[in-house]
VOKOL-244143 format. One line per 4 residues: number of its first residue (from 0); for each residue x, y, z of C-alpha. Coordinates in nm, 2 decimals. Example, Ala and Ser with C-alpha at 12.3 -4.5 7.8 and 13.67 -1.06 7.14 Angstrom:
VOKOL-244143
0> 1.23 -0.45 0.78; 1.37 -0.11 0.71
//
This chain:
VOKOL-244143
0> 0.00 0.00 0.00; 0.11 0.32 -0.10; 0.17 0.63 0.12; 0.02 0.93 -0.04
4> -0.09 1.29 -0.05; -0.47 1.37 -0.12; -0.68 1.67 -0.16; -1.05 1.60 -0.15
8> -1.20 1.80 -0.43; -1.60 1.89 -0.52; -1.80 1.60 -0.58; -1.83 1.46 -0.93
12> -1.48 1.67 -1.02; -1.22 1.51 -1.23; -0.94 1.28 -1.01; -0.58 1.37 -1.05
16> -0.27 1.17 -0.98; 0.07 1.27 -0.98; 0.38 1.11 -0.97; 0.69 1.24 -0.84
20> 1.06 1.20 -1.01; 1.34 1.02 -0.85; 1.41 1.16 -0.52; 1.07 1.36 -0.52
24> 0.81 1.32 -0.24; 0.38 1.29 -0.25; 0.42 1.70 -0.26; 0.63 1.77 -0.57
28> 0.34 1.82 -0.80; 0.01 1.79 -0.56; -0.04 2.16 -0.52; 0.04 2.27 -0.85
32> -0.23 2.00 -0.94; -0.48 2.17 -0.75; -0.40 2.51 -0.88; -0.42 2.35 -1.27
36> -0.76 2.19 -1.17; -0.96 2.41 -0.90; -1.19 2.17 -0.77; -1.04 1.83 -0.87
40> -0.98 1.54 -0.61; -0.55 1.52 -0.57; -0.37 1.18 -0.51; 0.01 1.16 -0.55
44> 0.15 0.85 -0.43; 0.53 0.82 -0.28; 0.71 0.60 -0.43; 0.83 0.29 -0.26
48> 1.18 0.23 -0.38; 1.45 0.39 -0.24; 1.74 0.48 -0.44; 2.03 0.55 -0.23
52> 1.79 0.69 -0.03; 1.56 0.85 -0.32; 1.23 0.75 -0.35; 1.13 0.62 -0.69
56> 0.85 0.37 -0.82; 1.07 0.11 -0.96; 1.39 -0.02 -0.93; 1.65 0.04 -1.18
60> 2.04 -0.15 -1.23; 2.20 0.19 -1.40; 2.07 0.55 -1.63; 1.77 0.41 -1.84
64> 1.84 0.09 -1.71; 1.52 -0.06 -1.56; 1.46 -0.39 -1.35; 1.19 -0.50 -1.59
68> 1.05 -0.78 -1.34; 1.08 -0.53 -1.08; 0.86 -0.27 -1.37; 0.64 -0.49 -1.42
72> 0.52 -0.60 -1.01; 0.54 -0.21 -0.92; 0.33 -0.09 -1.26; 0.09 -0.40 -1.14
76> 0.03 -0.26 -0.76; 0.02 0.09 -0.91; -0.29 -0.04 -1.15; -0.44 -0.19 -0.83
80> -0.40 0.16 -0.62; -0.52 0.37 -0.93; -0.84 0.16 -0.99; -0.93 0.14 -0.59
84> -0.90 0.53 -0.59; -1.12 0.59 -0.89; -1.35 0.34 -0.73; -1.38 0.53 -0.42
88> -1.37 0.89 -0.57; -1.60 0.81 -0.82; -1.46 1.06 -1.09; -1.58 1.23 -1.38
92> -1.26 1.17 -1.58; -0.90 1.06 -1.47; -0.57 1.27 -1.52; -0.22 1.19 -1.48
96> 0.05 1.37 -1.44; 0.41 1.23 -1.39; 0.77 1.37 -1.40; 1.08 1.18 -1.50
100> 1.02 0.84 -1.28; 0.68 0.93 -1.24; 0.60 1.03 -1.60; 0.75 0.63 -1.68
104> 0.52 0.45 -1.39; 0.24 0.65 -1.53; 0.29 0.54 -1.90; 0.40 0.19 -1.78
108> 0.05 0.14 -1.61; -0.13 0.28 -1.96; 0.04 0.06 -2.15; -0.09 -0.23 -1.93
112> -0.48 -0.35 -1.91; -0.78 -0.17 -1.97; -0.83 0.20 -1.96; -0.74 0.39 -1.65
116> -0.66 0.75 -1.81; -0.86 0.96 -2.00; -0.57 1.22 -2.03; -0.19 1.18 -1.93
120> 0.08 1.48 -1.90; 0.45 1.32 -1.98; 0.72 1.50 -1.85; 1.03 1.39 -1.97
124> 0.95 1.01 -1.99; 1.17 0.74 -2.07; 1.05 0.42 -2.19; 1.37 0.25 -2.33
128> 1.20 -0.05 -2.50; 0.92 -0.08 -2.77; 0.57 -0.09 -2.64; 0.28 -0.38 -2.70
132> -0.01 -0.18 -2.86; -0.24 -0.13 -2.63; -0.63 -0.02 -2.80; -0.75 0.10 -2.44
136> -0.51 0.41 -2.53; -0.77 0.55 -2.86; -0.82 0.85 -2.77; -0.65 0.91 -2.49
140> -0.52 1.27 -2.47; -0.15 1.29 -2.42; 0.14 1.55 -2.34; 0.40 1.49 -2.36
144> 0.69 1.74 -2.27; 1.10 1.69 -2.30; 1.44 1.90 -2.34; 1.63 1.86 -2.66
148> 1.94 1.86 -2.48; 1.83 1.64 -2.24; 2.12 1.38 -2.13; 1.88 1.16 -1.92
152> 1.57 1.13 -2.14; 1.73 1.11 -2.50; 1.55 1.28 -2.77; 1.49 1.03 -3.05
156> 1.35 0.76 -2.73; 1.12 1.08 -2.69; 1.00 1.07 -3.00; 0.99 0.66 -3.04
160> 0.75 0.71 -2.75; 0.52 0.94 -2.92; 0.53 0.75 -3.23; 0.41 0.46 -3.05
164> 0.11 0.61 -2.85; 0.03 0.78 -3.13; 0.01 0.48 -3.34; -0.23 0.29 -3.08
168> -0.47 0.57 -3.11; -0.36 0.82 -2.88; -0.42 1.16 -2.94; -0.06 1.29 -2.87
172> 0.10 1.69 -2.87; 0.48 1.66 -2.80; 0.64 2.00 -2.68; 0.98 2.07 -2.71
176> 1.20 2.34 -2.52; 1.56 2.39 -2.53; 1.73 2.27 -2.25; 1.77 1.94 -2.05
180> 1.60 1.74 -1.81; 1.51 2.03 -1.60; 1.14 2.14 -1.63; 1.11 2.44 -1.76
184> 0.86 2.73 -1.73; 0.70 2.66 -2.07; 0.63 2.28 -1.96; 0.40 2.46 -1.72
188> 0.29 2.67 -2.00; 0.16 2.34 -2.24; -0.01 2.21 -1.95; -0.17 2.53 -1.86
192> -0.28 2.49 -2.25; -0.33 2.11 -2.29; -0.62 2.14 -2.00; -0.75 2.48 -2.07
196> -0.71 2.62 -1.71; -0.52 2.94 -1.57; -0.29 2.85 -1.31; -0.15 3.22 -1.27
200> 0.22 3.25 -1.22; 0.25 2.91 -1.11; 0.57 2.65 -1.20
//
């Protein structure tokens, strides 16, 4: 069982998660989630793998590196918390939201079983292996948002990635900014976009 933040939001509003990055915590994104959503219901699990004493959601054996068995039994109990949330909450539409670690848990779990997302917001993901299609994924709104000098999050595995979701169906925008693996202020800026909110001078 996963420790997490929540914010109970009005009832019948749209249910966020978040997902931290490596050696984030349950708070990294959970305000800024209320402030892109007024009135959503906020759940941002902590991951459960420590890192050298970062938290992350799945082990890893080096950079892009993953523990697939270990992928696979984390994206599994992730599904499990994700669907007992949305059970409880009752939703009128799911969002994700994930950074760097949390951005791959997030698309590891969509590209696994039946729907769970209606929308997903990438940032910098890394999925270093070639997807199953997955037709739960038509129409699915994705963001997804990298750095084209990012050293972490290569470019052209960016783009493999969007490629791929766009070929099961996804409906994907992929912005680009300049620099690396660092989020920068027009990330904030897409989002603000890709969900049609105001979130002020927030990011």
């Amino acid at each position: 069982m996963y420790h997490f933040a929540e914010t109970k939001g009005q009832t019948g509003a749209a249910l966020v998660f978040t997902f931290h990055g490596t050696g984030g915590s349950a708070d990294q994104f959970h305000g800024l989630a209320s402030e892109l959503i007024p009135g959503a219901h906020v759940i941002s699990p902590q991951g459960d793998v420590s890192e050298g004493g970062a938290a992350r959601f799945f082990r890893r054996t080096g950079e892009g590196v993953y523990d697939m068995d270990d992928l696979a039994r984390r994206t599994a109990a992730m599904r499990d918390f994700v669907e007992t949330a949305i059970a409880r909450v009752k939703p009128s539409g799911v969002i994700g939201l994930g950074y760097s670690n949390g951005a791959n848990i997030l698309t590891s779990v969509m590209l696994k079983g039946p729907r769970l997302f209606d929308r997903a917001l990438l940032l910098h993901p890394l999925i270093p292996w070639t997807p199953d299609a997955n037709p739960a994924l038509d129409s699915v709104k994705v963001l997804i948002t990298a750095g084209r000098r990012d050293p972490i999050c290569p470019p052209p595995q960016t783009q493999a990635l969007a490629d791929a979701l766009t070929a099961m169906g996804a409906a994907v925008d992929l912005h680009w900014h300049d620099g690396g693996h660092q989020i920068d202020r027009s990330e904030v800026e897409a989002i603000r976009q890709a969900l049609g909110t105001n979130i002020g001078q927030s990011g």
